[in-house]
N, C-alpha and C positions, 0 to 999 in steps of 0.2 A: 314496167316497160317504158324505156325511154321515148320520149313521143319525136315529131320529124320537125329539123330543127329549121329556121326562117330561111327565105333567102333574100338576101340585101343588094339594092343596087345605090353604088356611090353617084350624088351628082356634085358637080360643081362647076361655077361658070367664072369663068378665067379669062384674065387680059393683063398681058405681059409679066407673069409671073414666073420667069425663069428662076430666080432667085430663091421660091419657096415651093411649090407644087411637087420638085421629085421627093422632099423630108414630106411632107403632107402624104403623098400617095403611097411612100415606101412606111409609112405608119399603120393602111389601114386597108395592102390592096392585098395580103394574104387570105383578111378577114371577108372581104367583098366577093359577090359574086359577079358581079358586073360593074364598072365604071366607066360611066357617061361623063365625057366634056365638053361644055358648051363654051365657045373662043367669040366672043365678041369685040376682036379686034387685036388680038396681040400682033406685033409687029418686031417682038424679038425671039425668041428659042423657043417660046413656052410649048408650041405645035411640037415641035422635034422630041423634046422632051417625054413630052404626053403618049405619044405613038410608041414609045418604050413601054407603056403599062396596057391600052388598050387601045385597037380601031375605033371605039364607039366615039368619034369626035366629031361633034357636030359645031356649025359657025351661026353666030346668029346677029345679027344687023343692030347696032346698038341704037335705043331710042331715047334714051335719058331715063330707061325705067328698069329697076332691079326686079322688083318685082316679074315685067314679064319675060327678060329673061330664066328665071330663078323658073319661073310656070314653064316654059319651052323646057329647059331640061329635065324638070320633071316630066315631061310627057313623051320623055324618049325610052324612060325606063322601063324594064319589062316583069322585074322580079316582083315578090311580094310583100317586101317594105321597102322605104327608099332611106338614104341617108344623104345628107347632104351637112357638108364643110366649104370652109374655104378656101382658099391655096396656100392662107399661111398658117392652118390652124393644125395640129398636130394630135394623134392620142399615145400619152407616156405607155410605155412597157407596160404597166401595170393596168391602166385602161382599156387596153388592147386585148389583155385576158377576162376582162369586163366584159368588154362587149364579145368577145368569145364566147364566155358565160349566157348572155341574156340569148346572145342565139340560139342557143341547144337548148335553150329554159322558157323561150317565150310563148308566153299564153297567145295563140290568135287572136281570141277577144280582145287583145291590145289594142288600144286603134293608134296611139301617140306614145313616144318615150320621151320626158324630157332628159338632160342631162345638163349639169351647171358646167360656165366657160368661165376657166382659169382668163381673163385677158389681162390683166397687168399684172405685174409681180415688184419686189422692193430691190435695196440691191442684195441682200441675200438669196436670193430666189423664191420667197416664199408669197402666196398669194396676196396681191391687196386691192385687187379688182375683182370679184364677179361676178354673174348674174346667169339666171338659168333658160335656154333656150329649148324649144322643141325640135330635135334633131333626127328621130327617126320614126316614119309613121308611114301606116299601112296605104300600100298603094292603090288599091281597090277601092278606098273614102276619095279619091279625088280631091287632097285639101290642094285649096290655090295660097299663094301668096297675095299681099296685100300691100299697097306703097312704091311707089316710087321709089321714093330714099327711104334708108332702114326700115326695110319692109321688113314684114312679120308673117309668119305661115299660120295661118287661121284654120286650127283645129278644135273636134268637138269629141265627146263619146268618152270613152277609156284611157284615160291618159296614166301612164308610171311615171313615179318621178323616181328616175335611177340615181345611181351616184358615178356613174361613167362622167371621167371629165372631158371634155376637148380645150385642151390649151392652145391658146391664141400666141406663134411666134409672130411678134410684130417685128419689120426692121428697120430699122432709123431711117427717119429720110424718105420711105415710103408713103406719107402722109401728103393729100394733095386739097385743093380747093373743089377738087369735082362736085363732092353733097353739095357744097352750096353756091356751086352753077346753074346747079341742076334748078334747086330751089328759088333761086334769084329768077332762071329762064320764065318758073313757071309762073311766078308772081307776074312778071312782064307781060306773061300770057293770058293774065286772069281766071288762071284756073282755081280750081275754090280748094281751099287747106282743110284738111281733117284735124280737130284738135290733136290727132297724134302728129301732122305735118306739124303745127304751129311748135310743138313739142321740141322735134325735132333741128326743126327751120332756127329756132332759138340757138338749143345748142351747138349748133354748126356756126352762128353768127358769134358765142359767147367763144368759142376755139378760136375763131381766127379777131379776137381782141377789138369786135365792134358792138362793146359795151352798152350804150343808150340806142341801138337797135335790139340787142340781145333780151331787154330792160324792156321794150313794147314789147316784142314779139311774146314770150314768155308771160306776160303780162296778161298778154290777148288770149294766151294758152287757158291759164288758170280761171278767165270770166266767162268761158263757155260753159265751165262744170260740168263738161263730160270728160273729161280726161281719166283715163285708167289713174287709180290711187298714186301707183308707186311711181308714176310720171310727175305727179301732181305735187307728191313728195320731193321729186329731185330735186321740179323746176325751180322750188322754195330755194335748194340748195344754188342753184344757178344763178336765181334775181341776187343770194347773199352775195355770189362770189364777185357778181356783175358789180353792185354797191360797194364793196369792199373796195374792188379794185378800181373804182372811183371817189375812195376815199370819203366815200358817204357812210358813215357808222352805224347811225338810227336807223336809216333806212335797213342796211343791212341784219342789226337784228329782229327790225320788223319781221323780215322775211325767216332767220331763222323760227322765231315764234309762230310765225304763221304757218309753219309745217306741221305744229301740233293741231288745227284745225283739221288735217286729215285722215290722221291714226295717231296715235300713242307715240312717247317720245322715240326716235331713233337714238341709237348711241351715236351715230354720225351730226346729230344738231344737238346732242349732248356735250360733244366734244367741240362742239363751234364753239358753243354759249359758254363752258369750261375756259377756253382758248382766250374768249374776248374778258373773261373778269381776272382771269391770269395776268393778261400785259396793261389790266387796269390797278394793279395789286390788287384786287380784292378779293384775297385768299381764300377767303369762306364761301362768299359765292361760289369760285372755281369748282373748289376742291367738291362743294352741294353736284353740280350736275356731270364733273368726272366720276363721282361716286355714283350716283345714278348710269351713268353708260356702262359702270361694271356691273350693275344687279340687272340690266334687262336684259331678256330675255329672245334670242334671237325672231323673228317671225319664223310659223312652220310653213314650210314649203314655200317661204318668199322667191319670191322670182324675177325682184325688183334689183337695183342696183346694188350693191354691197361694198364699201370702203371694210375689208377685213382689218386694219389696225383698230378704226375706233371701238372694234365688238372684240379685241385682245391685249395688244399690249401697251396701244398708246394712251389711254385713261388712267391703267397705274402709271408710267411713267410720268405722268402730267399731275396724280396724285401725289409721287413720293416731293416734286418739287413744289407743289402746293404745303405740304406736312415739312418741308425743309425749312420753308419760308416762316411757318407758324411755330417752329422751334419743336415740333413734334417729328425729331429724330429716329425714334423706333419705328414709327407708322411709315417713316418716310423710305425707311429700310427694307420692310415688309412689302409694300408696293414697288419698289426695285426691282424686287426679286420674283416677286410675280410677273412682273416684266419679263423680267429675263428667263423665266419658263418658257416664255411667246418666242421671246425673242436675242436666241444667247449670244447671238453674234453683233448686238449693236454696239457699236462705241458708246452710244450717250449712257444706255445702260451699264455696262461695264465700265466708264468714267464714274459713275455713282457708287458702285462697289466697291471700288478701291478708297473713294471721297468718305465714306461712311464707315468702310474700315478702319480708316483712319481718325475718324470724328469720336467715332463712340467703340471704339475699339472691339469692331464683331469678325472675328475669324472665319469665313465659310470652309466646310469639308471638303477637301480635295477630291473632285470625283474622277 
């Protein structure tokens, strides 16, 4: 007997998103039973828009904090789990019958479902950004948000981790200084940082290219030692990029190394350290820690950042030219091609198929 399936109320809190909210809500207001909008201040169409899918649109007085907006909406909603998105994030045809699925299927005892966010893509369209969020959870727990900026919804109890994705359309140009108004305001105001603020506050400073602020900040992140791991992991990647782009090298692979003090190597600081003995030629090294990025092993249920090239195709590609250089033609071949399983549309890969056909005269089958 088929048991009685959930019922879902959509939130999201919106301001001036005419451009993304009707793809966003015509993705996922079939599957909803209710969606709540909370407008903290749009001042072009986004109201007009919204009123096309539901009354439930509430206004709410913006205070510089996501978070308690993100809480306000949630406590408009009336169903029995909530879901919440954002106005540019979308769920593909195939997601949509996902979470079709988990509704007629879901245990009560759920208390949390996370689902991973597609947010960047390459130019072929395939994933090279993501990390997993807890997107839908039972309304009756009362979870609050937490943060200011890039808040976090603080969940305990039952958690699934589905494979429902929500892809994140971003639009050019959309990108503004706000996080780190916010952030600067509250500095000015002496309000005290959470090492996940300091986290944060970093990388909003290292985006907008203030480097030797970015360099404390993240600094000051990492000497607290309470930082969740896979923050702590980044930040290592952030002090590299910071160094780098100050044309500091030591330093910079200081920090690559130092990311091994807090788990096991990633293929993402595989691929750094690969990267840096490559444009020093020192082939063997390279080719040592591109080869390592292909034999590990993804984390289970990491929920942390995820560069998807370094955990697919860009180690053999950075292989086969490491094996080109050392005069080891076939291997160099083989890692090509392995590439180009990932990834069959790149030029650079397909440049070396043709380079190798011609080198050592290997014919591929016409598929």
């Amino acid at each position: 007997m088929e048991g009685k399936q959930i019922t879902i109320s959509l939130c999201i809190i919106v301001r001036n998103e005419e451009s993304t909210i009707g793809c966003c809500l015509d993705s996922v207001k079939d599957i909803c039973d209710e969606i709540v909008i909370v407008d903290t201040g749009s001042t072009d169409h986004t109201k007009e828009i919204v009123e096309k899918y539901t009354d439930r649109i509430f206004d709410f007085t913006w205070i510089d904090d996501f978070a308690a907006a993100r809480n306000f909406a949630f406590s408009q909603a009336s169903m029995e789990y909530i879901l919440w998105l954002d106005a540019d994030d979308v769920l593909t045809t195939e997601d949509q019958e996902k979470l079709r699925t988990l509704k007629k299927n879901l245990d009560p005892a759920v208390d949390a479902v996370s689902m991973p966010y597609h947010y960047a893509f390459d130019q072929f369209g395939n994933v090279s950004f993501s990390f997993r969020r807890n997107r839908l959870v039972k309304r009756s727990r009362n979870f609050k948000w937490v943060g200011a900026v890039h808040e976090y919804l603080a969940v305990a109890g039952n958690i699934l981790n589905s494979d429902i994705c929500v892809t994140h359309k971003r639009i050019e140009g959309h990108s503004s200084d706000r996080n780190l108004k916010i952030f600067e305001r509250r500095k000015e105001n002496g309000d005290p940082f959470s090492p996940r603020d300091l986290y944060y506050y970093g990388n909003e400073l290292f985006d907008h290219k203030l480097y030797r602020r970015a360099i404390e900040v993240c600094q000051d992140f990492l000497k607290t030692g309470q930082g969740w791991v896979e923050d702590e992991i980044s930040a290592c990647g952030k002090l590299a990029d910071c160094f780098q782009a100050l044309g500091e090298s030591e330093k910079q692979l200081e920090y690559i190394y130092k990311s091994f003090d807090y788990a096991s190597p990633r293929a993402e600081f595989c691929c750094r350290l690969g990267f840096h003995f490559l444009n020093t030629k020192r082939y063997e090294q390279a080719e040592f820690w591109y080869k390592l990025a292909t034999q590990l092993v993804r984390p289970v249920e990491n929920s942390g950042f995820m560069t998807e090239a370094c955990w697919t195709w860009l180690p053999h590609l950075q292989l086969c030219v490491c094996y080109d250089r050392l005069g080891k033609h076939e291997l160099a071949y083989e890692h090509n091609e392995i590439a180009r399983e990932y990834s069959p549309e790149n030029p650079q890969v397909l440049y070396n198929k043709k380079y190798f056909e011609n080198l050592i005269g290997i014919k591929l089958p016409k598929k």
